[in-house]
PDB file of N, CA, C, O and CB in Angstrom:
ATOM      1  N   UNK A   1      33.367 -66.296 -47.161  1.00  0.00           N
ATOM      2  CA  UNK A   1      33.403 -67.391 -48.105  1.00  0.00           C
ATOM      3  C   UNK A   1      34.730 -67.286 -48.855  1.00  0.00           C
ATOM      4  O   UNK A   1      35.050 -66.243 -49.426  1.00  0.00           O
ATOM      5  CB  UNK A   1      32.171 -67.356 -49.085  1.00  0.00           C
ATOM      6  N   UNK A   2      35.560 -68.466 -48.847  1.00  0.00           N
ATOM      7  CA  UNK A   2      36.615 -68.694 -49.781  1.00  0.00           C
ATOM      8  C   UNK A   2      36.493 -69.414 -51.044  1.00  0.00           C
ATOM      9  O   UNK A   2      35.933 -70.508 -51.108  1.00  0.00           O
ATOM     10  CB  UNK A   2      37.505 -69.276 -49.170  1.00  0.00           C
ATOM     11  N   UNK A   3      37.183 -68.620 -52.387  1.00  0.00           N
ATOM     12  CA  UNK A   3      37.008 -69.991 -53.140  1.00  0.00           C
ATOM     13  C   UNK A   3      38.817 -70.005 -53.295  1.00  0.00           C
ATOM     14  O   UNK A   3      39.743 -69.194 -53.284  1.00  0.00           O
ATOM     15  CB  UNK A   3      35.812 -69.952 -54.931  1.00  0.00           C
ATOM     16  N   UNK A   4      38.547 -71.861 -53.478  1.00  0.00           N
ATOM     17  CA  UNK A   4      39.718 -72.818 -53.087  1.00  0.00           C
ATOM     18  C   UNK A   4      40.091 -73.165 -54.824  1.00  0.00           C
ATOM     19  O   UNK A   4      39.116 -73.387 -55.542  1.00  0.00           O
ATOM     20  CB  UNK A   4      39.133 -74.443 -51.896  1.00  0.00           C
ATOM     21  N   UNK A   5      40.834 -73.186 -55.162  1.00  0.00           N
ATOM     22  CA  UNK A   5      41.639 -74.008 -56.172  1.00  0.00           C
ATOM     23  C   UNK A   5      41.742 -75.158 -55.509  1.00  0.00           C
ATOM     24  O   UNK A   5      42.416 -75.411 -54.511  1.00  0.00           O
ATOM     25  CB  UNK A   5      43.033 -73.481 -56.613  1.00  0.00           C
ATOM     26  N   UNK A   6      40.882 -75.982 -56.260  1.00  0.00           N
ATOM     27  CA  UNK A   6      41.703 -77.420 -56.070  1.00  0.00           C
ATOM     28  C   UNK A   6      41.368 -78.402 -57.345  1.00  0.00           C
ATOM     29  O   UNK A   6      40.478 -78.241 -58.180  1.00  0.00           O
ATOM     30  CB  UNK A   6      41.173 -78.280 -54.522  1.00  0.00           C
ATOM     31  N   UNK A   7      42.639 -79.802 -57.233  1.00  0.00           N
ATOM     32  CA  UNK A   7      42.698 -80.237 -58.052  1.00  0.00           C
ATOM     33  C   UNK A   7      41.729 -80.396 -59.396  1.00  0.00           C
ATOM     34  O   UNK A   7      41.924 -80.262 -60.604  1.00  0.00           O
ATOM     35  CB  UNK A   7      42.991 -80.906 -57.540  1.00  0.00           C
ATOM     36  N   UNK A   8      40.618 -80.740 -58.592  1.00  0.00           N
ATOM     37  CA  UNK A   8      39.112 -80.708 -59.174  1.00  0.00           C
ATOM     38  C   UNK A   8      38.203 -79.937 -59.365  1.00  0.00           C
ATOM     39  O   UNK A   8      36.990 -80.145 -59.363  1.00  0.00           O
ATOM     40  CB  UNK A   8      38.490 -81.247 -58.741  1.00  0.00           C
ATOM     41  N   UNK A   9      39.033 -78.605 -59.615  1.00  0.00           N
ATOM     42  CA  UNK A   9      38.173 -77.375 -59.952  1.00  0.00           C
ATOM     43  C   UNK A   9      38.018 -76.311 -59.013  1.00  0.00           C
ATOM     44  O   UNK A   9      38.297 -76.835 -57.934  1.00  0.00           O
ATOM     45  CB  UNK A   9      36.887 -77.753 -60.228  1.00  0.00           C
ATOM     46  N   UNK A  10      37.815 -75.465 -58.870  1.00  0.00           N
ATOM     47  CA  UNK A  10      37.605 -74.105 -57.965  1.00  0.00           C
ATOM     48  C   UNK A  10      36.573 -74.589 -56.994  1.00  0.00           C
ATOM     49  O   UNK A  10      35.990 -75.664 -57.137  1.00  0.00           O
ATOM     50  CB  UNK A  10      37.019 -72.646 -58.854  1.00  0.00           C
ATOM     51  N   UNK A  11      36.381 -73.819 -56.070  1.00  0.00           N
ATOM     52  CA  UNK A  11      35.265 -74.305 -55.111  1.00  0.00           C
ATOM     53  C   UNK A  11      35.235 -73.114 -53.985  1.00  0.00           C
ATOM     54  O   UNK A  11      36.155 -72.568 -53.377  1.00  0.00           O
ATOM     55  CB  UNK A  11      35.631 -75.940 -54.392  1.00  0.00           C
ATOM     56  N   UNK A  12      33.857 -72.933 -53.946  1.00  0.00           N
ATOM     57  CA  UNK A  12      33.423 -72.211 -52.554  1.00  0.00           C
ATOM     58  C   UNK A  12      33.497 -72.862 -51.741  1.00  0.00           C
ATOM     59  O   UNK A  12      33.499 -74.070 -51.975  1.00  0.00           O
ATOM     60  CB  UNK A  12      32.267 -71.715 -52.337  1.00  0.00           C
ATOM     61  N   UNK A  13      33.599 -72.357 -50.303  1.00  0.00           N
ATOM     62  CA  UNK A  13      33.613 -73.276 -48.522  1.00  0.00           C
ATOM     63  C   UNK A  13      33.458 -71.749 -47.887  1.00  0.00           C
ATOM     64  O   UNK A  13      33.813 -70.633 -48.267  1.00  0.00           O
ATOM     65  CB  UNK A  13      35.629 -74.458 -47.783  1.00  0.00           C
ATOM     66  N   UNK A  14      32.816 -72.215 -46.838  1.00  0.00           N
ATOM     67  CA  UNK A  14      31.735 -71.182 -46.356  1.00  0.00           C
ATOM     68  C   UNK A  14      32.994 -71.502 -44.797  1.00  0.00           C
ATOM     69  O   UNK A  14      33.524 -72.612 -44.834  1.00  0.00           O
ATOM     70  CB  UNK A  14      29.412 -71.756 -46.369  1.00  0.00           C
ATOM     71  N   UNK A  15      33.315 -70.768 -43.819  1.00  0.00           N
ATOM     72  CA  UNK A  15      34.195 -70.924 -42.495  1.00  0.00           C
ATOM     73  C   UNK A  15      33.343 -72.310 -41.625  1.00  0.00           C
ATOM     74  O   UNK A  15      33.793 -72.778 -40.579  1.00  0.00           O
ATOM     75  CB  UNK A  15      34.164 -69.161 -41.426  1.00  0.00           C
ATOM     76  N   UNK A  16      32.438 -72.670 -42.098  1.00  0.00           N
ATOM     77  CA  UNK A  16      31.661 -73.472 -40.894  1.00  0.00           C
ATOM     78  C   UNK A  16      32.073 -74.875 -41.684  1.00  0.00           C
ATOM     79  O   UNK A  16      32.144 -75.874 -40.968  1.00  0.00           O
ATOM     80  CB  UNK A  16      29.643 -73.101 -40.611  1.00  0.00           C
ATOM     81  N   UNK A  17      32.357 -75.036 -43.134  1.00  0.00           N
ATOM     82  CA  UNK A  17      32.701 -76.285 -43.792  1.00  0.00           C
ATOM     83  C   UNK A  17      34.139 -76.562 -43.631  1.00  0.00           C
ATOM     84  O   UNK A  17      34.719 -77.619 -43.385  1.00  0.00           O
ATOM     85  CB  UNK A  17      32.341 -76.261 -45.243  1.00  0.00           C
ATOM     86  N   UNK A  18      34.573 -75.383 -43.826  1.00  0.00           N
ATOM     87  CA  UNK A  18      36.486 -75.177 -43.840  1.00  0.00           C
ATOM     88  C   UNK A  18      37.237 -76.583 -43.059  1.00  0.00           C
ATOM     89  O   UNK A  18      38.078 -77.357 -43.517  1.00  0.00           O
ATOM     90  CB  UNK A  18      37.084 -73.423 -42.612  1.00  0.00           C
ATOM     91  N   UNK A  19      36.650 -76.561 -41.879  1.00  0.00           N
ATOM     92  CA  UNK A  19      37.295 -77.916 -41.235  1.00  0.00           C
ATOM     93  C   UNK A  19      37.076 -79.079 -41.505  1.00  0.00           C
ATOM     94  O   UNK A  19      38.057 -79.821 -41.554  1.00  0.00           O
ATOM     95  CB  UNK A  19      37.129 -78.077 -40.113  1.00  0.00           C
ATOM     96  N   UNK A  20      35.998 -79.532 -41.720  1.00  0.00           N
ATOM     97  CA  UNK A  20      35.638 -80.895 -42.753  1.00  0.00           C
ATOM     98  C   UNK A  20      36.473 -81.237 -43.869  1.00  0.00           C
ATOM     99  O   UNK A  20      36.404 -82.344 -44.404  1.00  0.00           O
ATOM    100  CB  UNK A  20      34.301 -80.748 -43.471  1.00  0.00           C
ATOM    101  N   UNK A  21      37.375 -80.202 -44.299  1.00  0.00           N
ATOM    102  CA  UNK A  21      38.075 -80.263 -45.304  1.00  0.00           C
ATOM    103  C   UNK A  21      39.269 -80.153 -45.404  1.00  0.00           C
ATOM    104  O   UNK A  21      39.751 -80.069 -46.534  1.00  0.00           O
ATOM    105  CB  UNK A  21      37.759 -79.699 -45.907  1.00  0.00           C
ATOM    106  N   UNK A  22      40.225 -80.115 -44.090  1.00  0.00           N
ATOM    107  CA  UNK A  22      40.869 -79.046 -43.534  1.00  0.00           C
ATOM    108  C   UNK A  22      42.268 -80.652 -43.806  1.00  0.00           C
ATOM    109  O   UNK A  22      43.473 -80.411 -43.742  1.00  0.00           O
ATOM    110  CB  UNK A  22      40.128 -78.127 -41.598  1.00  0.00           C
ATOM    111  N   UNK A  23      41.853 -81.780 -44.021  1.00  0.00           N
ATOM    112  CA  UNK A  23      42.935 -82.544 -43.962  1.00  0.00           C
ATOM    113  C   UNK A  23      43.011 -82.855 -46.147  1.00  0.00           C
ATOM    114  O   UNK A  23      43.891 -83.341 -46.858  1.00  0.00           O
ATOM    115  CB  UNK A  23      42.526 -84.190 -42.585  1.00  0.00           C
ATOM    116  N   UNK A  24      42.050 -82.452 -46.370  1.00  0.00           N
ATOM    117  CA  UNK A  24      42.229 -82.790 -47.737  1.00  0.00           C
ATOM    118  C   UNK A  24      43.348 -81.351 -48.409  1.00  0.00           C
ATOM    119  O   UNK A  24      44.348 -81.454 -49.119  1.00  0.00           O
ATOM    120  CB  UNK A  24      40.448 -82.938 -48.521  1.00  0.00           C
ATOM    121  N   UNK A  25      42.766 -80.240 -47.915  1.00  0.00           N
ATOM    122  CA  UNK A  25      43.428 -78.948 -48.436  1.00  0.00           C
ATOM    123  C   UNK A  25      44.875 -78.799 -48.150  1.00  0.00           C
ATOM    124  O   UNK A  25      45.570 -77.983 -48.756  1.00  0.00           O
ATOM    125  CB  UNK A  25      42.761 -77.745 -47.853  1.00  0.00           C
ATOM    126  N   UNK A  26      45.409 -79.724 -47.068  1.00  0.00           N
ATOM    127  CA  UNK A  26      46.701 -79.732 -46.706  1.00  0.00           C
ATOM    128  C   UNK A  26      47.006 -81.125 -47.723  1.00  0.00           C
ATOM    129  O   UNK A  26      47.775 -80.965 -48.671  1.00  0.00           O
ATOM    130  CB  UNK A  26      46.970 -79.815 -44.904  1.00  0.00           C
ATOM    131  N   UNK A  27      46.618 -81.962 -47.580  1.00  0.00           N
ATOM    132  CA  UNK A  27      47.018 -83.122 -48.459  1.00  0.00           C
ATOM    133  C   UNK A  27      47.520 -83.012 -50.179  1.00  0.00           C
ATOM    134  O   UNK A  27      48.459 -83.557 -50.757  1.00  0.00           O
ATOM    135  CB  UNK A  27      45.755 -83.984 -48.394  1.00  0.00           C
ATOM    136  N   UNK A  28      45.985 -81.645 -50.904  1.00  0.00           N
ATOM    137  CA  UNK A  28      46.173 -81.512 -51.852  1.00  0.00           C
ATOM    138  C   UNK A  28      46.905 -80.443 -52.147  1.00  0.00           C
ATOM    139  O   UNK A  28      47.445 -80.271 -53.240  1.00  0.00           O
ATOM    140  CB  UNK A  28      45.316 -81.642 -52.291  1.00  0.00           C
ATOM    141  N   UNK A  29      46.970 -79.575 -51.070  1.00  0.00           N
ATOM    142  CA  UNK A  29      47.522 -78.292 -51.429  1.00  0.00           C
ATOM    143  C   UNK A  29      46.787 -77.155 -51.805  1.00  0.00           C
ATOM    144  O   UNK A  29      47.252 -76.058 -52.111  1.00  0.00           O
ATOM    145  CB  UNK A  29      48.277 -78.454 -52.346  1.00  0.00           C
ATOM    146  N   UNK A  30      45.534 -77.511 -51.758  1.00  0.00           N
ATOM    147  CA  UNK A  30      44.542 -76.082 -52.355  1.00  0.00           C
ATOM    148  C   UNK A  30      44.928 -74.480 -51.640  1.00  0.00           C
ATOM    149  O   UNK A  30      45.344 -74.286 -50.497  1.00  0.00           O
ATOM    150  CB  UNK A  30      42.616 -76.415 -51.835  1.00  0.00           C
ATOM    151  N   UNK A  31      44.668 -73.532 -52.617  1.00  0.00           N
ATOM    152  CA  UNK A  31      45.003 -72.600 -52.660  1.00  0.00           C
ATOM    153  C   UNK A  31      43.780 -71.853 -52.399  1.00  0.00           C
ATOM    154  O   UNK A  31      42.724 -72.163 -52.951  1.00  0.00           O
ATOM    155  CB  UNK A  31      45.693 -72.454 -53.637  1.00  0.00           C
ATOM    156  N   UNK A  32      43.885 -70.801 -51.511  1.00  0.00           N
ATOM    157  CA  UNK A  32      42.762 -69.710 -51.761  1.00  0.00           C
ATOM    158  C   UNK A  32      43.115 -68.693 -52.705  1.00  0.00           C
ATOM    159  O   UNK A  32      44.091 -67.944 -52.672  1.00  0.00           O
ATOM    160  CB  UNK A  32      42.385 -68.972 -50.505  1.00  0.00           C
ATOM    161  N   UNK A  33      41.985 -68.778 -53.742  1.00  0.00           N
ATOM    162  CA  UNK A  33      42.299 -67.304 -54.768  1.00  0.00           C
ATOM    163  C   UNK A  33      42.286 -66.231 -54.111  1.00  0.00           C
ATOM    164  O   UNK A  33      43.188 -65.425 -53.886  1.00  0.00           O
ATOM    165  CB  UNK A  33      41.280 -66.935 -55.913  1.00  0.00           C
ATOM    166  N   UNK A  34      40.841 -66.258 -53.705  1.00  0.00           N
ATOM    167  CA  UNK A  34      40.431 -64.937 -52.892  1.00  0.00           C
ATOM    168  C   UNK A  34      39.007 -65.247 -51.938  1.00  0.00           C
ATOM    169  O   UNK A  34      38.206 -66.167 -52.099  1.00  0.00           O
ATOM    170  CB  UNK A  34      40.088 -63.572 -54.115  1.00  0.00           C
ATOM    171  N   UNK A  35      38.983 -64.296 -51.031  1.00  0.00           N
ATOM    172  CA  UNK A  35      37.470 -64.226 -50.077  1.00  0.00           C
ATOM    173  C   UNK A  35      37.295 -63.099 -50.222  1.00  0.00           C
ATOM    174  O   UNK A  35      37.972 -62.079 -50.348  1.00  0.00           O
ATOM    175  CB  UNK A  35      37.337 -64.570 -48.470  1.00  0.00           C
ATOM    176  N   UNK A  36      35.271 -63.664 -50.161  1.00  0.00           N
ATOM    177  CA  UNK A  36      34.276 -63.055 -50.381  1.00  0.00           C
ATOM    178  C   UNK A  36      33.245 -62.757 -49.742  1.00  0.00           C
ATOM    179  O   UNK A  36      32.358 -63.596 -49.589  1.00  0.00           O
ATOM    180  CB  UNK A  36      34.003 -63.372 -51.045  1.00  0.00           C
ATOM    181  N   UNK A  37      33.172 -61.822 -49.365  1.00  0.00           N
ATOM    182  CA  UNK A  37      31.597 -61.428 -48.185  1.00  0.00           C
ATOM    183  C   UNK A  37      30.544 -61.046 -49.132  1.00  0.00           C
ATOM    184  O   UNK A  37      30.374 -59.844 -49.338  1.00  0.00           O
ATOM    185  CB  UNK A  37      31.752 -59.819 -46.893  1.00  0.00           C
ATOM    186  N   UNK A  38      29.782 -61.954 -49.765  1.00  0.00           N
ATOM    187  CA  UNK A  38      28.665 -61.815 -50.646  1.00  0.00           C
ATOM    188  C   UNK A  38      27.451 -62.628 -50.080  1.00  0.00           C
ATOM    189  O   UNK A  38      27.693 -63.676 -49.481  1.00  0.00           O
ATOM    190  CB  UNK A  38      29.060 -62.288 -52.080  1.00  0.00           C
ATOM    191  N   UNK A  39      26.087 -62.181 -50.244  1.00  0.00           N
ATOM    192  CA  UNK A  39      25.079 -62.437 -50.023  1.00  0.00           C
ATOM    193  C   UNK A  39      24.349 -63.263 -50.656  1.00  0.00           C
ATOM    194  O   UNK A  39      23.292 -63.697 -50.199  1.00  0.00           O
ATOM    195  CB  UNK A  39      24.700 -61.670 -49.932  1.00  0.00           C
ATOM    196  N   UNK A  40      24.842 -63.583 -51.808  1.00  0.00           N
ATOM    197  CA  UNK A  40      24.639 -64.188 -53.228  1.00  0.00           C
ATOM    198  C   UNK A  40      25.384 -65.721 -53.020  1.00  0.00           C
ATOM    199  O   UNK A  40      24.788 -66.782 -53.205  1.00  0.00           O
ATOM    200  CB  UNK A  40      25.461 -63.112 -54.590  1.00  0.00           C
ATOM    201  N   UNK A  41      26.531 -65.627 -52.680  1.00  0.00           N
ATOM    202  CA  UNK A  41      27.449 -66.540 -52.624  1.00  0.00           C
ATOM    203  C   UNK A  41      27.049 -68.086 -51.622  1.00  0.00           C
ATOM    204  O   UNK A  41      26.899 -68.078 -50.400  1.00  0.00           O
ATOM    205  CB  UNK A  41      28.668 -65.673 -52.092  1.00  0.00           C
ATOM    206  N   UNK A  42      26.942 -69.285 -52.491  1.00  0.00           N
ATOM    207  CA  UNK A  42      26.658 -70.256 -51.447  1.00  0.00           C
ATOM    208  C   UNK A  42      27.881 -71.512 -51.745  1.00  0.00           C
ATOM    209  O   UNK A  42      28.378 -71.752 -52.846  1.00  0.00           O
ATOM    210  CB  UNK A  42      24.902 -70.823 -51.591  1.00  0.00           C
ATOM    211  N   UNK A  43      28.207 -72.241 -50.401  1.00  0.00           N
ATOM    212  CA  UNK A  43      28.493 -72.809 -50.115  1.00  0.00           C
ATOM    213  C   UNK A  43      28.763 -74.042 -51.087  1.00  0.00           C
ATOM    214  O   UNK A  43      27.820 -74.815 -51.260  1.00  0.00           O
ATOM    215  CB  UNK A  43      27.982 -72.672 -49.310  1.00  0.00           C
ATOM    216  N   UNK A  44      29.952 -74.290 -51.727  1.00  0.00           N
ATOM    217  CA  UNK A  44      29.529 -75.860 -52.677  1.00  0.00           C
ATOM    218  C   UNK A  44      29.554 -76.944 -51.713  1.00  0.00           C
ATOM    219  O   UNK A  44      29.865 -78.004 -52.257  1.00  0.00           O
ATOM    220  CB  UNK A  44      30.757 -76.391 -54.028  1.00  0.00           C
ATOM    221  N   UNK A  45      29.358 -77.033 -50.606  1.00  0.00           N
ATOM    222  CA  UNK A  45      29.332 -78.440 -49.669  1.00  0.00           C
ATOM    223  C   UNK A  45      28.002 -78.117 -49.109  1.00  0.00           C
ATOM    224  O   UNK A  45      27.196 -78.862 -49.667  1.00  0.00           O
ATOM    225  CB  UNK A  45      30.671 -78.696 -48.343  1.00  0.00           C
ATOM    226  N   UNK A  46      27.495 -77.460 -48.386  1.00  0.00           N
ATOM    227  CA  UNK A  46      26.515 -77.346 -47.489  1.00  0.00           C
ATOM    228  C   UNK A  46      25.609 -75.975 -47.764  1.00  0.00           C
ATOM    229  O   UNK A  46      25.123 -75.291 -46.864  1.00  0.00           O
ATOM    230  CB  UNK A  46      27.183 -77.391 -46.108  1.00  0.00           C
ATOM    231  N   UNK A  47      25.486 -75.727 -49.110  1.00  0.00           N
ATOM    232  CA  UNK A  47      24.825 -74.790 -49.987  1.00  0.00           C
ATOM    233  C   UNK A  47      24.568 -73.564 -49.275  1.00  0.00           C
ATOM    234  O   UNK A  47      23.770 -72.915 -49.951  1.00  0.00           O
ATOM    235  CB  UNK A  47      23.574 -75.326 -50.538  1.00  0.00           C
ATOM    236  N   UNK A  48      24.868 -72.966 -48.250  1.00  0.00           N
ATOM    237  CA  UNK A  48      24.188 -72.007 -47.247  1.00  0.00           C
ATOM    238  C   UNK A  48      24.781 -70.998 -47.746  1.00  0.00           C
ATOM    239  O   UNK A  48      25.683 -71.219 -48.554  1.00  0.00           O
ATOM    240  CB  UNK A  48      24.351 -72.157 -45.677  1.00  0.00           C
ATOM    241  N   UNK A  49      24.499 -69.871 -47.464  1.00  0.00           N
ATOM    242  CA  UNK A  49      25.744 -68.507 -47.461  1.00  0.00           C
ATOM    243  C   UNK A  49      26.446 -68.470 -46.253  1.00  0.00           C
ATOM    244  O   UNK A  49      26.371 -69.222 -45.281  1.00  0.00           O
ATOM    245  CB  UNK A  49      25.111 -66.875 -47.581  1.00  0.00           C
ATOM    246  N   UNK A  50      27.323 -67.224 -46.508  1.00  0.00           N
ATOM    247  CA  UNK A  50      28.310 -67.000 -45.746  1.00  0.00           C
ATOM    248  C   UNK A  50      27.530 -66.124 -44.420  1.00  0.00           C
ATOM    249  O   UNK A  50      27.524 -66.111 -43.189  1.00  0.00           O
ATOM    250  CB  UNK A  50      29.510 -66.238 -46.636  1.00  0.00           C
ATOM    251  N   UNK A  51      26.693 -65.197 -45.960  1.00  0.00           N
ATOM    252  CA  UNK A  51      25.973 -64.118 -45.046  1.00  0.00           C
ATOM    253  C   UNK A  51      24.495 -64.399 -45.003  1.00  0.00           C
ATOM    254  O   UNK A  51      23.979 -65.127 -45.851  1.00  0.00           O
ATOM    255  CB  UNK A  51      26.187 -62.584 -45.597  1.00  0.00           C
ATOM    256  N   UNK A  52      23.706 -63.762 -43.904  1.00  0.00           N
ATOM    257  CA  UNK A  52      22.146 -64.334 -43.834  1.00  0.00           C
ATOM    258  C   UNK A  52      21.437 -62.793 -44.284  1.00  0.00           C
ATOM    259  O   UNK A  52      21.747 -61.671 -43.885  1.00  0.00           O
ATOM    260  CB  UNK A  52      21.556 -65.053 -41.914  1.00  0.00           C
ATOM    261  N   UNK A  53      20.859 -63.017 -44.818  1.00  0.00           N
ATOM    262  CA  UNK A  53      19.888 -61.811 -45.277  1.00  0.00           C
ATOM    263  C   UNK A  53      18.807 -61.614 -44.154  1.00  0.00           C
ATOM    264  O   UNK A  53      18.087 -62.556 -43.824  1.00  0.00           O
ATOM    265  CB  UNK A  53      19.079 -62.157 -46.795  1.00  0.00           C
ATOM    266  N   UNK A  54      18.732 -60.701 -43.727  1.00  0.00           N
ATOM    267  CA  UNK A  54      17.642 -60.039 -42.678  1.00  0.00           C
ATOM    268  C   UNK A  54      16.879 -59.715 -43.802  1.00  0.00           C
ATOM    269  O   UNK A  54      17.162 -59.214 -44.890  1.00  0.00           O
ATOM    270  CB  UNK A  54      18.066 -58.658 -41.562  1.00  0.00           C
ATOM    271  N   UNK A  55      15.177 -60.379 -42.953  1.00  0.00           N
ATOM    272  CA  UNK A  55      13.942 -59.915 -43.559  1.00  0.00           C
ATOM    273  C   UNK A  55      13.226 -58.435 -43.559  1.00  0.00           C
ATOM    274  O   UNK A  55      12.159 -58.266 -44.149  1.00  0.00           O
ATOM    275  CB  UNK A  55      13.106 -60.705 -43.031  1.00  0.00           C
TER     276      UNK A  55
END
């Protein structure tokens, strides 16, 4: 999971959303702060995690 600087605030994107977005982040310029392999962590487009928790 990355979170993105962008114009409109910080934002998580999970690698499976990344391309859906992939013409706006070049357009706007968003920045990755940093990535995160957290279990906790969901998705601000498609709410999922990055990582799946085994039962």
């Amino acid at each position: 999971m990355k979170l993105w600087v962008t114009p409109e605030g910080d934002r998580w994107l999970c690698d499976e959303c990344q391309p859906e977005f992939a013409e706006q982040i070049e357009k706007e310029e968003w920045r990755v702060a940093f990535e995160e392999l957290d279990q906790t962590l969901r998705c601000s487009h498609c709410n999922h995690p990055d990582v799946d928790i085994p039962d």
